[in-house]
VEXPADREN-536596 format. One record per residue (C-alpha): x, z, y; residue in one letter. Coordinates in nm, 2 decimals, padded with zeros to 4 digits. Example, Ala and Ser with C-alpha at 12.3 -4.5 7.8 and 13.67 -1.06 7.14 Angstrom:
% VEXPADREN-536596
<site><u>01.23</u><w>00.78</w><v>-00.45</v><roza>A</roza></site>
<site><u>01.37</u><w>00.71</w><v>-00.11</v><roza>S</roza></site>
***
This chain:
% VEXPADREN-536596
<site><u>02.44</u><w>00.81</w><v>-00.30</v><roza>X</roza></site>
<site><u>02.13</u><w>00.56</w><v>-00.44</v><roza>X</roza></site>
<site><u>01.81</u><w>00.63</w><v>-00.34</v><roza>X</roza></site>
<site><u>01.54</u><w>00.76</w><v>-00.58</v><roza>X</roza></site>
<site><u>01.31</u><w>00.53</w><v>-00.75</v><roza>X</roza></site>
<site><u>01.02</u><w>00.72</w><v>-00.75</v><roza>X</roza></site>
<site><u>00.81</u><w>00.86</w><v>-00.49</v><roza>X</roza></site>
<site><u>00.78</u><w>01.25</w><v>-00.46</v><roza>X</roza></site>
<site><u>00.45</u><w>01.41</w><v>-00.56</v><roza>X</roza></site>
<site><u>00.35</u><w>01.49</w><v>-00.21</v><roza>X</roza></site>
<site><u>00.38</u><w>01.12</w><v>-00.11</v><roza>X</roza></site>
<site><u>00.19</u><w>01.01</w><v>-00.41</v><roza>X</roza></site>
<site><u>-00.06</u><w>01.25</w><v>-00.29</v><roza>X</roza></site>
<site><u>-00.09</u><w>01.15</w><v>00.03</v><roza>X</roza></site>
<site><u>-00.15</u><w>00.77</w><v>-00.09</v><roza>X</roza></site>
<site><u>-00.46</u><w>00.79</w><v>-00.28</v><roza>X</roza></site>
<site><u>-00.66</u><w>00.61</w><v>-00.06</v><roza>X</roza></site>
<site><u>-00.75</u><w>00.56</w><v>00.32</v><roza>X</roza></site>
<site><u>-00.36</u><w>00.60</w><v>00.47</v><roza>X</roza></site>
<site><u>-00.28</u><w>00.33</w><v>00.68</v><roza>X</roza></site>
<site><u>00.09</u><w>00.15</w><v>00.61</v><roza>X</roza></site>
<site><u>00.26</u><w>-00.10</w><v>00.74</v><roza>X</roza></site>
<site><u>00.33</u><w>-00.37</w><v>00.48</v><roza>X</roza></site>
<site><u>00.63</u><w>-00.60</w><v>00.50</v><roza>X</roza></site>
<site><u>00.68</u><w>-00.99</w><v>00.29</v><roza>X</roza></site>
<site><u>00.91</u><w>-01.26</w><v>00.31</v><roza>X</roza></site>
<site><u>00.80</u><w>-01.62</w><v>00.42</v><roza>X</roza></site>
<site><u>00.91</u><w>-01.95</w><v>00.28</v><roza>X</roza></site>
<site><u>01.18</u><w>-01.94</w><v>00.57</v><roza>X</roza></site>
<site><u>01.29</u><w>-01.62</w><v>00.44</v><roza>X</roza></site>
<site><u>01.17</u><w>-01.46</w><v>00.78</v><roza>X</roza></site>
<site><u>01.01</u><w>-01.09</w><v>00.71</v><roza>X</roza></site>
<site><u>00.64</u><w>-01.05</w><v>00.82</v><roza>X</roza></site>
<site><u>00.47</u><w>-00.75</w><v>00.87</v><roza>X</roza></site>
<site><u>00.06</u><w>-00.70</w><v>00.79</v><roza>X</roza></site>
<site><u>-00.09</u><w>-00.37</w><v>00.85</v><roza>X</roza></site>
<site><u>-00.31</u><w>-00.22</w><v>00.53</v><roza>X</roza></site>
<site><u>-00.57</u><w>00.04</w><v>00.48</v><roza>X</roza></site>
<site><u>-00.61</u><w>-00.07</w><v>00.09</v><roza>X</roza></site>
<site><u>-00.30</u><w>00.11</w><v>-00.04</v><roza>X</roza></site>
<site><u>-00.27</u><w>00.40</w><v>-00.32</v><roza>X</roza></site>
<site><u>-00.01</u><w>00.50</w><v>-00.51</v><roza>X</roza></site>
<site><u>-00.12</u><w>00.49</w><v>-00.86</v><roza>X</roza></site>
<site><u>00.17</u><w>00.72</w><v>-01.03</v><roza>X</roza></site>
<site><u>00.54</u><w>00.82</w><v>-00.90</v><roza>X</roza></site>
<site><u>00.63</u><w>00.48</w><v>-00.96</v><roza>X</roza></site>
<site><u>00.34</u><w>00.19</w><v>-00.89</v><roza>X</roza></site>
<site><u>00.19</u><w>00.18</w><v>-00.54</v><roza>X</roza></site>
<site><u>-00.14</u><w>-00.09</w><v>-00.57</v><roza>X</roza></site>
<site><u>-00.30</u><w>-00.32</w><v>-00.27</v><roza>X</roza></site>
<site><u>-00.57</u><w>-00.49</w><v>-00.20</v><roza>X</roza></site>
<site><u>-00.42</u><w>-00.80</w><v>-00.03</v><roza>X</roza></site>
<site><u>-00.61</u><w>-01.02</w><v>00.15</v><roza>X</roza></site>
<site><u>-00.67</u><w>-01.38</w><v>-00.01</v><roza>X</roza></site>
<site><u>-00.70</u><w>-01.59</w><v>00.32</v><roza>X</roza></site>
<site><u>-00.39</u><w>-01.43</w><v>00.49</v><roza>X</roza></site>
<site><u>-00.01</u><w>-01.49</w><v>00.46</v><roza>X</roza></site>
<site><u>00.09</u><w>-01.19</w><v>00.27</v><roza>X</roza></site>
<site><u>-00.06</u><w>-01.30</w><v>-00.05</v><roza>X</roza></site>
<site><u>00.08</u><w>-01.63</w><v>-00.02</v><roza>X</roza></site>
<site><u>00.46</u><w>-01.49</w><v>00.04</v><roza>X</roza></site>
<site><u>00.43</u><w>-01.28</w><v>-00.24</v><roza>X</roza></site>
<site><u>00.38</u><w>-01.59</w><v>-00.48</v><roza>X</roza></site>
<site><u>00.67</u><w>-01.74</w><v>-00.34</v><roza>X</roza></site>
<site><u>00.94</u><w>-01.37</w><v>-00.32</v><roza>X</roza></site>
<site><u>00.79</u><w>-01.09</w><v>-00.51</v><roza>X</roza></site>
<site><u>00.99</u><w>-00.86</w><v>-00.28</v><roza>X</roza></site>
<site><u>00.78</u><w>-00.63</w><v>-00.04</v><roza>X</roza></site>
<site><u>00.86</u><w>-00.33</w><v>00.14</v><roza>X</roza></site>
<site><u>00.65</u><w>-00.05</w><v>00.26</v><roza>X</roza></site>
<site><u>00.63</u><w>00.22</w><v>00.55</v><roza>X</roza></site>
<site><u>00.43</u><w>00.48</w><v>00.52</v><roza>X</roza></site>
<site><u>00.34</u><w>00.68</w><v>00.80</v><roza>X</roza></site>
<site><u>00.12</u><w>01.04</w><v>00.84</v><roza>X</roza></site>
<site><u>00.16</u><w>01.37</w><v>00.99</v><roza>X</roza></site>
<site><u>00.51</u><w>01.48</w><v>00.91</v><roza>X</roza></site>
<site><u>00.54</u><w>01.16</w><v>00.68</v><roza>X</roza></site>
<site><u>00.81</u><w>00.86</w><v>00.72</v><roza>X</roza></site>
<site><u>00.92</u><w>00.68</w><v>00.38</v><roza>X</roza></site>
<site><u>01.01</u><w>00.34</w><v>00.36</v><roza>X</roza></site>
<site><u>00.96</u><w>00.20</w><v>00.04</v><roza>X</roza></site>
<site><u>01.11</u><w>-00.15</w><v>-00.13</v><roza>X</roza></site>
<site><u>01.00</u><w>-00.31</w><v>-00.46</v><roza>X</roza></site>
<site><u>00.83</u><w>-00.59</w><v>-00.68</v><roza>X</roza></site>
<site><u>00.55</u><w>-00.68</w><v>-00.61</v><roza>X</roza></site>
<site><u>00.32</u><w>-00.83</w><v>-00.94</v><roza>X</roza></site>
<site><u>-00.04</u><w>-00.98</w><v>-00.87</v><roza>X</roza></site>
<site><u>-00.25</u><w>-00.79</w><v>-01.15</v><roza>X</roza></site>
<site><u>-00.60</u><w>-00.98</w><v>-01.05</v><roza>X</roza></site>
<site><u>-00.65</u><w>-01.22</w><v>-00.90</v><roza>X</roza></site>
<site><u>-00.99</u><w>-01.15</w><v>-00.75</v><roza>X</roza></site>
<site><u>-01.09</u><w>-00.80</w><v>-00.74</v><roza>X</roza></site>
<site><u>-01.47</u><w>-00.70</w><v>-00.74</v><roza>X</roza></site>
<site><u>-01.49</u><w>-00.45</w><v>-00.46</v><roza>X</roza></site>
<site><u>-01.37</u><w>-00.52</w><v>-00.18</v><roza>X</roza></site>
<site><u>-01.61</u><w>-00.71</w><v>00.06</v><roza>X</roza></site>
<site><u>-01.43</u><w>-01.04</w><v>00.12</v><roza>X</roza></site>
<site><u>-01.15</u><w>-01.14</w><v>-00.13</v><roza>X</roza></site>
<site><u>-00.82</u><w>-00.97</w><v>-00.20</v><roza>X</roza></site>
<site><u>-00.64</u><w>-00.99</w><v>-00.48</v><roza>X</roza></site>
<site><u>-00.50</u><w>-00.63</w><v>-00.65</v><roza>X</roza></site>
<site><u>-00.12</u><w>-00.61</w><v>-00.61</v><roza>X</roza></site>
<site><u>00.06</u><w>-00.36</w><v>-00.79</v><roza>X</roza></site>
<site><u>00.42</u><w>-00.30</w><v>-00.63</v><roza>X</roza></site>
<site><u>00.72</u><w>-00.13</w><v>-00.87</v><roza>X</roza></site>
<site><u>00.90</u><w>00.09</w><v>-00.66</v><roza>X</roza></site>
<site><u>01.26</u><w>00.03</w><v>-00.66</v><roza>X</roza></site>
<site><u>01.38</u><w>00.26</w><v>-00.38</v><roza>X</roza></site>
<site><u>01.24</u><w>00.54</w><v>-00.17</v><roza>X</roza></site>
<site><u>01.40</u><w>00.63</w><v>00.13</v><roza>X</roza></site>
<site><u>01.29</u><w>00.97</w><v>00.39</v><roza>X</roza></site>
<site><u>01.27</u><w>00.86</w><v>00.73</v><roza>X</roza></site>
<site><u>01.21</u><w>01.19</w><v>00.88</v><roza>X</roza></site>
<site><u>01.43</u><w>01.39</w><v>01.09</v><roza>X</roza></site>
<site><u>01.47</u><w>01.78</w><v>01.08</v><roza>X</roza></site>
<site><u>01.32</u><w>01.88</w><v>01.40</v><roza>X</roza></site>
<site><u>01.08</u><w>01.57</w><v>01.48</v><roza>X</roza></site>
<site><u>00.75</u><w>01.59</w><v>01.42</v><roza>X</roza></site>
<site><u>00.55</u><w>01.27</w><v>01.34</v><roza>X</roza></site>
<site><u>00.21</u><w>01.21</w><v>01.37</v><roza>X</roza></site>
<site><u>00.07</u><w>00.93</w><v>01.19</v><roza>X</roza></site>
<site><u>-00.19</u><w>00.68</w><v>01.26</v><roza>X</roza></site>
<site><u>-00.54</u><w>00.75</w><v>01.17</v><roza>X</roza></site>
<site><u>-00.86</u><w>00.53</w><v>01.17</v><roza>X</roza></site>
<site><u>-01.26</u><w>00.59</w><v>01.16</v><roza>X</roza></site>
<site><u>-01.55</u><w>00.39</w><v>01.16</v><roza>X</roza></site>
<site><u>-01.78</u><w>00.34</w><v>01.47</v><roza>X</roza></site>
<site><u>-02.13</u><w>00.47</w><v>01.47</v><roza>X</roza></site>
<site><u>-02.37</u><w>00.17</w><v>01.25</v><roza>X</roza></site>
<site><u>-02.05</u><w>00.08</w><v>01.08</v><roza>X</roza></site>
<site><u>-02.04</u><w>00.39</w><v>00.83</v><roza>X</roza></site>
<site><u>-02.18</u><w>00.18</w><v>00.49</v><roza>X</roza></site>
<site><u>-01.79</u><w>00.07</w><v>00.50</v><roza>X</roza></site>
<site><u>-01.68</u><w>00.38</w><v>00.37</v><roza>X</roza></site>
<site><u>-01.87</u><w>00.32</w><v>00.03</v><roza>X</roza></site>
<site><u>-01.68</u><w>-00.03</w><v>00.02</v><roza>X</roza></site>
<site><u>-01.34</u><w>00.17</w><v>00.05</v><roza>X</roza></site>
<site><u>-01.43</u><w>00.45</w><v>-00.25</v><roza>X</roza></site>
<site><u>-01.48</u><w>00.15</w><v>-00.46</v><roza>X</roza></site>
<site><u>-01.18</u><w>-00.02</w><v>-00.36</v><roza>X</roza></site>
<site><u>-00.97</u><w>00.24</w><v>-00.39</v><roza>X</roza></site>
<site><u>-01.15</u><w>00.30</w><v>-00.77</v><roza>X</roza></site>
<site><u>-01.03</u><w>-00.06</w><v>-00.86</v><roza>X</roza></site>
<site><u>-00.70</u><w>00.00</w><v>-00.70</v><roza>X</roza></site>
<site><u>-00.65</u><w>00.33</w><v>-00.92</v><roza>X</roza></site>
<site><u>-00.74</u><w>00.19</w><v>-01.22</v><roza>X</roza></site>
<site><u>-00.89</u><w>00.32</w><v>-01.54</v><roza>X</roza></site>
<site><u>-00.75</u><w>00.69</w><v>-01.63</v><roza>X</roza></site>
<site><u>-00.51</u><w>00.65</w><v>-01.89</v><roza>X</roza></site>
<site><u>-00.59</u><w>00.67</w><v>-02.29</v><roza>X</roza></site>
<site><u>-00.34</u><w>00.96</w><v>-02.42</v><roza>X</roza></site>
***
């Protein structure tokens, strides 16, 4: 049996914006790297979009293997996702130190769960002074969503 290629509606609900995922490229060695992201949303049953980080490796192994996989983890939540990755800007305007907007083609869903296990999935808050960063994630996660469609 082949897995889907899209992601069910509850886990394109879940990934508008703030989840945290574990993000997974593939070096010049061909050795996987893992980078933890905040800046993920899935933009319809098929497209999940990030805002990569410019200085750090994962933008650079994506220019080199366009082949990412994804695990995303909430409460009662465990897919793994593989696809394409495609750099759609190369500099988006949000964020508040560079990143480029990735949008990755989803080429296989898989369910990680397990009847009778429940998972709880990482969370994360800002620290008292450091609340002005939420208004820096609304706008990223605008950019990320991308303009509503025409038809």
């Amino acid at each position: 049996m082949t897995a889907p290629r899209e992601m069910p509606p509850h886990l394109v609900q879940f990934l508008l914006g703030g989840q945290t995922c574990v993000v997974a490229t593939v070096d010049e060695h061909r050795w996987p790297m893992t980078t933890l992201m905040t800046w993920v949303v899935a933009r319809n049953p098929q497209t999940v979009t990030l805002a990569v980080d410019m200085r750090g490796k994962s933008l650079r192994n994506i220019r080199k293997n366009a082949h990412v996989a994804i695990e995303v983890l909430g409460d009662d939540l465990c897919y793994g996702l593989r696809g394409v990755a495609v750099i759609e800007k190369e500099e988006m305007q949000s964020p508040p130190f560079p990143c480029a907007l990735v949008a990755v083609r989803i080429e296989e869903v898989r369910d990680h769960g397990a009847a009778g296990v429940k998972f709880v999935g990482p969370t994360y808050s800002y620290e008292t002074g450091k609340e002005h960063r939420a208004g820096f994630e609304k706008a990223v996660f605008a950019e990320l969503k991308g303009p509503p469609p025409t038809i």
